[in-house]
C-alpha positions in Angstrom: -57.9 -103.7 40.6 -59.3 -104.8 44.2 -62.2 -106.7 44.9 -65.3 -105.0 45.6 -65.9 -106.0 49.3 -70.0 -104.6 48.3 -70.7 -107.2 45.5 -69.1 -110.8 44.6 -70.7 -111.1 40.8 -69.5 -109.2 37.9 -73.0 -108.3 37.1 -75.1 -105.0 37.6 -75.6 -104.2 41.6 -79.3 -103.4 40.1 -80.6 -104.9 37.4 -78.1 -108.2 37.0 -77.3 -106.9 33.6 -73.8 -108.5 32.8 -72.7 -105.5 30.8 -71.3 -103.6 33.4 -68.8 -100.8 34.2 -66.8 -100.1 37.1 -68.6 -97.2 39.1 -66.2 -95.5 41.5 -68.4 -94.8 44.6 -66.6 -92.3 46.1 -64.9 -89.8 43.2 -63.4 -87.1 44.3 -59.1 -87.6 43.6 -58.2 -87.8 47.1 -60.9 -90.7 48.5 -60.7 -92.7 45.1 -57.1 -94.6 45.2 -58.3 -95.1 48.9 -61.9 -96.4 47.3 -60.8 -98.6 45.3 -57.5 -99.7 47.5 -60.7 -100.8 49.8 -63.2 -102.1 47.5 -65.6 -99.3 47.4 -67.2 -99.5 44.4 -69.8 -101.2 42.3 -70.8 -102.9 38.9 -73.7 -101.3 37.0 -74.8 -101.3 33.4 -74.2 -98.5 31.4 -77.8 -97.4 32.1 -77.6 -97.2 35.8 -74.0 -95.8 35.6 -75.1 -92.4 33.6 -78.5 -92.6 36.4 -76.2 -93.1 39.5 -74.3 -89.8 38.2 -77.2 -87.8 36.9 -79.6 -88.6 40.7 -78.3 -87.1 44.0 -80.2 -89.5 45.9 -78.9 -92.8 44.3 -75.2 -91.5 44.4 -76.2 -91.1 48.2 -77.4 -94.2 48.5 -74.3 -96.1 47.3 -71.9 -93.2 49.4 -73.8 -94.7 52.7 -73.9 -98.4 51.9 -69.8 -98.0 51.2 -69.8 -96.7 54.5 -71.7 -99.1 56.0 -69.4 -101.8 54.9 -66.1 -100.1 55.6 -67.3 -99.7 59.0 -68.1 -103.8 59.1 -63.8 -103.8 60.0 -63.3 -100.2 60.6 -64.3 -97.4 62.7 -66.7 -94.1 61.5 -63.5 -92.2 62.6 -61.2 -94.1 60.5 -64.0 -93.5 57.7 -63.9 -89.7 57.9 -60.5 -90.1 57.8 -60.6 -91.4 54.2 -63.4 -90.1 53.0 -64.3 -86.4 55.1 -67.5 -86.9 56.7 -69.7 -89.6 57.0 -73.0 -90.1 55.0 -74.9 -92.1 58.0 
């Protein structure tokens, strides 16, 4: 499992919780193995791990802060790439 390159503490990214799960931020089969290959993904407690999937706007949220980091050593084309389009 890679590092996540959006959070250093094995805690929830929104409450702190420490009983976390691994949220994959980008899910669809091709991007993940890239995702996670890159660090693009999250802690959250199970609580905000069933709201990420259940609120469009959250999910979008975390799809444009990946991409935000990726870009920090990569290009918007290389991102779109990856991962389709981009979400900025």
């Amino acid at each position: 499992m890679s590092k996540s390159i959006i959070e250093n503490e094995k805690e929830c990214f929104i409450c702190k919780n420490p009983r976390v799960q691994k949220h994959h931020i980008y899910k669809s089969h091709k991007c993940r193995d890239i995702a996670d290959k890159e660090g693009l993904w999250v802690w959250l407690c199970p609580d905000h791990h069933r709201q990420v999937h259940l609120d469009r706007k959250l999910d979008v949220a975390f799809m444009r802060l990946g991409q935000r980091k990726f870009e920090e050593n990569h290009t918007r084309k290389e991102f779109r790439e990856h991962f389709i389009k981009s979400y900025l």
